[in-house]
C-alpha positions in Angstrom: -36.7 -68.4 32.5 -34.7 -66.0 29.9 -37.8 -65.0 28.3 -39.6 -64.1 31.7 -36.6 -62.0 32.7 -36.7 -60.3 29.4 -40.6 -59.2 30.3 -39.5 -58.5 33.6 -36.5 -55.6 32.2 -39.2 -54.5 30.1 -41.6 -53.4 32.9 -39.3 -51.6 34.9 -37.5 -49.6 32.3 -40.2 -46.9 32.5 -40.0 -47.0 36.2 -35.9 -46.5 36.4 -35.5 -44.0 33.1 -38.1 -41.1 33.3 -39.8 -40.7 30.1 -38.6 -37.1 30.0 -38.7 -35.4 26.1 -34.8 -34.4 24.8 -33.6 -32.7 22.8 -30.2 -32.5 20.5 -27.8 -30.2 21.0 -28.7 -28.4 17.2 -32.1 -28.2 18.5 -30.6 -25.3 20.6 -28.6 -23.9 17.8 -25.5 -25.3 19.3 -23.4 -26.6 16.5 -20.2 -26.8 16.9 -17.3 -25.6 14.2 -17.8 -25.0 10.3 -18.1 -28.5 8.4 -21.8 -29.7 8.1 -22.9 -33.1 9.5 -24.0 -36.3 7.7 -27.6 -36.8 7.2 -28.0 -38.8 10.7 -25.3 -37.1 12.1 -24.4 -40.2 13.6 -21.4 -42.6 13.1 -23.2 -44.3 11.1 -23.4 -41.3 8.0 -20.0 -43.3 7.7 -21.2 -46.0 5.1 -20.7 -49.5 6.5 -20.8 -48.7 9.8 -23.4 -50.4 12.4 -24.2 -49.8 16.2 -25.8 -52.0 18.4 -27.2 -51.8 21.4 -28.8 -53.5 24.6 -29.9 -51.7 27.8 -30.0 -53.7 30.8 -32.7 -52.5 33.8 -33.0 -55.2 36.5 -34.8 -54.5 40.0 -33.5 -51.5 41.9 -30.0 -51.6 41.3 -28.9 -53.3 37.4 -28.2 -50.0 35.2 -25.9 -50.6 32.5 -25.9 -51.6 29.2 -23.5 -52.5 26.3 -22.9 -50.8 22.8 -21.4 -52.5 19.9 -19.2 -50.7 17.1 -18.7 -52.2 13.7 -16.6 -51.2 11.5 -18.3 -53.1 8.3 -21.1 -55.5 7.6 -18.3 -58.2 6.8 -16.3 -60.1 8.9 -14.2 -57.8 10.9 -11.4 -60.6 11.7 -11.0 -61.8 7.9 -11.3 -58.1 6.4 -9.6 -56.1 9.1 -9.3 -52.2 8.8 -6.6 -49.7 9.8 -7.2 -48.7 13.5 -5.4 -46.8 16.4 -5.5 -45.9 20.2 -5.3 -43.0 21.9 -4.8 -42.6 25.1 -5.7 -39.2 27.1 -5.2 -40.4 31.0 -5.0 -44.3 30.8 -7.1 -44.9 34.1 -9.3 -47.4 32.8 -9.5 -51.0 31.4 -9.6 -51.1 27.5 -8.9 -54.7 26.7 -6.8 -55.7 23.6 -5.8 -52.0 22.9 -1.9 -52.6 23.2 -2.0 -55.4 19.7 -4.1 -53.3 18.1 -1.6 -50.3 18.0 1.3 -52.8 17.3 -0.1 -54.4 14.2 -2.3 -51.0 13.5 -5.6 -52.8 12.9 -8.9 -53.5 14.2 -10.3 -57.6 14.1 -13.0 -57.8 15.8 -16.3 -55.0 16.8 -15.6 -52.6 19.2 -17.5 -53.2 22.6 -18.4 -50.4 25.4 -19.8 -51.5 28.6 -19.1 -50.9 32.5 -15.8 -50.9 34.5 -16.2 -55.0 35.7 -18.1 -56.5 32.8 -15.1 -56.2 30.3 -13.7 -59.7 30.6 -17.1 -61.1 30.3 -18.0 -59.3 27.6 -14.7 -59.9 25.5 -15.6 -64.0 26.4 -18.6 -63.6 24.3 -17.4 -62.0 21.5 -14.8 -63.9 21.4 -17.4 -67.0 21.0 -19.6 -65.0 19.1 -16.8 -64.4 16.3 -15.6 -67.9 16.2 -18.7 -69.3 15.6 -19.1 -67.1 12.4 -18.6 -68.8 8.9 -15.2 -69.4 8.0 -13.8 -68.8 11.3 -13.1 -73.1 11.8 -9.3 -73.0 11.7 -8.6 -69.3 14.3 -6.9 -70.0 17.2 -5.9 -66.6 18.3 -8.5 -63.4 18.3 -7.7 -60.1 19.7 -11.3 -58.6 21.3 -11.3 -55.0 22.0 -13.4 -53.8 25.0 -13.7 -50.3 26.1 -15.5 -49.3 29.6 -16.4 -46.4 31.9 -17.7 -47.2 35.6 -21.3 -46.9 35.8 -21.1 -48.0 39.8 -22.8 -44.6 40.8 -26.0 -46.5 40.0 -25.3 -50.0 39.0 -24.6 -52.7 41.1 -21.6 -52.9 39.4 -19.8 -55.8 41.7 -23.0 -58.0 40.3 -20.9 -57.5 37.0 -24.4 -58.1 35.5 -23.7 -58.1 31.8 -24.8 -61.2 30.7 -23.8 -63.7 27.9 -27.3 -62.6 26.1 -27.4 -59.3 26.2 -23.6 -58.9 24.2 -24.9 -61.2 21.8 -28.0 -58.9 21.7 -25.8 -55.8 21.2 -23.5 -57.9 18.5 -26.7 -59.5 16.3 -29.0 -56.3 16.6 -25.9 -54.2 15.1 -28.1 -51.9 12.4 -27.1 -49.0 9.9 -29.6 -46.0 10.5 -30.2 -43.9 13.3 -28.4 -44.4 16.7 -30.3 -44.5 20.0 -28.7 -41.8 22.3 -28.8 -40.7 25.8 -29.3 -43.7 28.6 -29.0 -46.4 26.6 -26.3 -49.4 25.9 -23.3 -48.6 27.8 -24.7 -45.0 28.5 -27.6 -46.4 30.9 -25.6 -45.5 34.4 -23.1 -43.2 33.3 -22.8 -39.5 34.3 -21.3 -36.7 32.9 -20.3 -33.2 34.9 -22.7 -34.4 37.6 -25.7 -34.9 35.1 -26.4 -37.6 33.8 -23.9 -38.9 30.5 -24.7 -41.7 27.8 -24.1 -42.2 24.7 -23.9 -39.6 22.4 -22.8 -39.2 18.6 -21.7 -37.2 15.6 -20.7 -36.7 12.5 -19.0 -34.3 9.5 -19.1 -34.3 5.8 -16.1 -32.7 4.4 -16.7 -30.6 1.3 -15.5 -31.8 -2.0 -12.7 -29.7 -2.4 -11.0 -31.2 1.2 -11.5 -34.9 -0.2 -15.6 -35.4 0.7 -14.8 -38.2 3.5 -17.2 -38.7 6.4 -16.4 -38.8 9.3 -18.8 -39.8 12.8 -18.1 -40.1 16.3 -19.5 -41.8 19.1 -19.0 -41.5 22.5 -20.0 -43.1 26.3 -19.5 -40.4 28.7 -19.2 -40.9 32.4 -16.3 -37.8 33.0 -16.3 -34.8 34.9 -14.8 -30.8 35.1 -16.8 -27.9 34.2 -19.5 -28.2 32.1 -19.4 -25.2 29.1 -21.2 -25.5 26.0 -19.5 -23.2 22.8 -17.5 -21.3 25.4 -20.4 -20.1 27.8 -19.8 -21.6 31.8 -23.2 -23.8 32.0 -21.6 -25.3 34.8 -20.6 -22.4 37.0 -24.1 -21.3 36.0 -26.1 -24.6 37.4 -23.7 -24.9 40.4 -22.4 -27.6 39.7 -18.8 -28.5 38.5 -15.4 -29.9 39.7 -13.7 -28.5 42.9 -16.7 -26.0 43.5 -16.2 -27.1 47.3 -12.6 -27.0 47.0 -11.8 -30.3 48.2 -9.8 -33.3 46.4 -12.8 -35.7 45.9 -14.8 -33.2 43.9 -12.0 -33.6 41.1 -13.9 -34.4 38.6 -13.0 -37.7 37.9 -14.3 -40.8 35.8 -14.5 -41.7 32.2 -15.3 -41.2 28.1 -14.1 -43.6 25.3 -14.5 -41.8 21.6 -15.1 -44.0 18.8 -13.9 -42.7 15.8 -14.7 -44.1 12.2 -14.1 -42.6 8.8 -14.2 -43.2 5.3 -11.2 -41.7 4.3 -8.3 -44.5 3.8 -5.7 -43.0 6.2 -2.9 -45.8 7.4 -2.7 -46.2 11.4 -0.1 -43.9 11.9 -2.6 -41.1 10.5 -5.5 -42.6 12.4 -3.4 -42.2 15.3 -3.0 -38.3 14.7 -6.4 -37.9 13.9 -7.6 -39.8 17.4 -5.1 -37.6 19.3 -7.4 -34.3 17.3 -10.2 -36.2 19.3 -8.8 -35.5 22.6 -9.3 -31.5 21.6 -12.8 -32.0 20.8 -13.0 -32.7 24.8 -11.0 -30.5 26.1 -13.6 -27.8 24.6 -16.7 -29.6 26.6 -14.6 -28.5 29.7 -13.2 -31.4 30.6 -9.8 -31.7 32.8 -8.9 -35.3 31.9 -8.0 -35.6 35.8 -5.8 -38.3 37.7 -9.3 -40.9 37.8 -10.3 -40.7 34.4 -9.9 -42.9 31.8 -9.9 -40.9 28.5 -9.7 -42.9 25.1 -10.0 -42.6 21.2 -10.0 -45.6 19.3 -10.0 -44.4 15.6 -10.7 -46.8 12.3 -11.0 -46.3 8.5 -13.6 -48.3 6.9 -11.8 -47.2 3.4 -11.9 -50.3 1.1 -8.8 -49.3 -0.2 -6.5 -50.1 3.0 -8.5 -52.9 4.6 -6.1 -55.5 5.1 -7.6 -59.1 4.6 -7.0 -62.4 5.5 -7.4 -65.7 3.8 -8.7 -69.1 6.2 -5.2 -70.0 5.8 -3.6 -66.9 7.8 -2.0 -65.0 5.0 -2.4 -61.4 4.3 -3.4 -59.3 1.9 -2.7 -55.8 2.8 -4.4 -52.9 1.6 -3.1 -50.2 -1.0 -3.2 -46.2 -1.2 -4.0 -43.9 1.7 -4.3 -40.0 2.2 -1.5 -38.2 2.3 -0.2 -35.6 5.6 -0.8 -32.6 4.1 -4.6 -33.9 3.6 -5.3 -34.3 7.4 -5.6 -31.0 8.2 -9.8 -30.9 7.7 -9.9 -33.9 9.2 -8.7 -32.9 12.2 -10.7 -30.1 12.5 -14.2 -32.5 11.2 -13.0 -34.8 14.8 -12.8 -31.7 17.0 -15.9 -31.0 15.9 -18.0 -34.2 15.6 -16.3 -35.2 19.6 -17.6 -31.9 20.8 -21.1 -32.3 19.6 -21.3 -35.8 20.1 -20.5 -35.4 23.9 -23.4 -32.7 24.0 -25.7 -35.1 22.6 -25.1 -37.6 25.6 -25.9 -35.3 27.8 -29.1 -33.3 26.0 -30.0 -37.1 25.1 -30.1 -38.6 28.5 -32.7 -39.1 30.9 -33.1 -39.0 35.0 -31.8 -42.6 36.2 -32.6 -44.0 39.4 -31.5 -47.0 41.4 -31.1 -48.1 44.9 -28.1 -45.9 45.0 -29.6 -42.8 44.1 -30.4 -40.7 40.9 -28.3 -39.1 38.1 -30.3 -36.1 37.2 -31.0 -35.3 33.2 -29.2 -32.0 32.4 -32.1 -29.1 33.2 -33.0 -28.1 29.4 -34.5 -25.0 30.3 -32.2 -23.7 32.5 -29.9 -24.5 29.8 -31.5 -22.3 27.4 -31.2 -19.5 29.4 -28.0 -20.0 29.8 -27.4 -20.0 26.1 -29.4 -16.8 25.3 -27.4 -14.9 28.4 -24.3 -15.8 26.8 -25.9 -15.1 22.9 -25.3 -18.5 21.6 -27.1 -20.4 19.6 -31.0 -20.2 18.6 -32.8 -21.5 21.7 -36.3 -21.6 20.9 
């Protein structure tokens, strides 16, 4: 039965996501800030770090997905690293968020999926983990599950995340390249009335400001007014929040931010530097209005602070971390890795459509124009 439901997703997905050709946002010469990015420019140009995905496209109305965030290739509950929360507008459901602020660490992957499937999905991680090696004698695990509501065109109330697609998304985590666009968690989310995804990022600091990478990833399903390195594409298409003037068009909805770096910073910094994230979207044009849920979760995959744990329970924290003064570049590299990275959801993503309706793909040549009127970038 699994196996002709598998067949069956894989039929329709050309049907429900347009094959339409994208683009990245530096294919238009939009490139946000000074540092350079990592070869993938990707999260994962942060060594250690893995994404996995799994879309799931059922009948006319199943569009959602999950995404998977690891932080190593170990075991993330016995070698646990530095992590923080930020929250922007806390109107939204990230599961286990308040622990990991009060011990300052991260012990298990980080999740994304849609708005009702977040208790379902932290049940199968949470079997998932303790089934790994070494895992015989935990009583207590603390998943952490970030969402955005994809119910625009997903029968979300189905809550149709199932046990094997999170185990898909936690198994098929890979190094390399990272899918973008309507994938994962990003399959039914929409972004300034356009269709949103999942998008990501990265920056390579130069030697002399401490060489640490840094990536971003993020599922966007927000609102406000669309610009892109200052110029109004969203005035321009005609579409953006309150354009009608009336309280539902308010822009509201979603983005988590998934920050990971190599630089060993403590919790407390990681918590500055996923504050600096918040920035990065404010530049996209977003409002961060009463109905959205805006979030940073921010780690350090530094082998230097990992903090790790021995069958028996006891810990071993980690040692030296960078200091203040040192942040400064960093914050700047998460400005601009969040910017680009949300530009990338949107260049990245693809018409959806579903019983409900359809989530355009962000016009790309209307864009262009838009860029050459307002002299940015190098659209070719």
């Amino acid at each position: 039965m699994i196996a002709l439901r598998v067949i069956f997703l894989v039929c329709l997905v050309p049907i429900a996501i347009s094959a339409q050709t994208r683009i990245h946002a530096r294919d238009l010469g939009v490139a946000p800030g000074v540092f350079r990015p990592g070869p993938l420019n990707a999260i994962t140009d942060v060594s250690g770090v893995r994404v996995g995905q799994r879309t799931i496209v059922e009948g006319d109305s199943i569009r959602t997905g999950v995404t998977a965030i690891f932080p190593h290739e170990g075991n993330p509950f016995l070698e646990r690293v530095p992590a923080a929360v930020y929250v922007g507008n806390a109107f939204g459901k990230l599961l286990g968020s308040t622990q990991v602020n009060e011990l300052g660490e991260l012990e298990t992957p980080i999740l994304l999926t849609c708005t009702l499937c977040v208790w379902k999905a932290a049940d199968v991680v949470v079997g998932w983990m303790l089934d790994l090696p070494g895992m015989a004698e935990v009583h207590s695990i603390n998943p952490l599950v970030a969402e955005t509501n994809d119910g625009s065109l997903n029968a979300i109330r189905s809550r149709p995340v199932s046990v094997e697609a999170v185990r898909a998304a936690l198994t098929n985590a890979k190094a390399g390249p990272v899918e973008e666009g309507s994938v994962g968690a990003g399959t039914g989310t929409g972004a300034f009335s356009w269709k949103g995804g999942i998008g990501t990022s990265s920056r390579v600091l130069p030697k002399s400001l401490g060489g640490y990478s840094l990536g971003v990833l993020v599922q966007t399903n927000f609102g406000g007014v669309l610009q892109i390195l200052g110029a109004p594409v969203g005035k321009e298409l005609g579409k953006y929040a309150y354009k009608e003037q009336v309280d539902r068009d308010r822009g509201d909805g979603s983005i988590i931010m998934v920050v990971a770096t190599d630089a060993p910073l403590s919790d407390r910094n990681l918590r500055r530097l996923a504050a600096r994230a918040i920035m990065g979207l404010a530049r996209t044009g977003s409002s961060a209005s009463d109905g959205s849920g805006d979030y940073v979760i921010a780690f350090s995959t530094a082998g230097s602070v990992r903090r790790h744990v021995s069958v028996s329970g006891t810990r071993l924290e980690g040692g030296s971390e960078t200091a203040n003064p040192a942040m400064s570049p960093l914050f700047e590299a998460v400005i601009e890795a969040t910017e680009e990275a949300i530009y990338n959801s949107m260049f990245m993503a693809t018409t959806v459509t579903s019983r409900f309706g359809t989530t355009e793909a962000l016009p790309m040549d209307r864009v262009k124009e838009i860029l050459r009127k307002y002299h940015i970038g190098v659209a070719p």
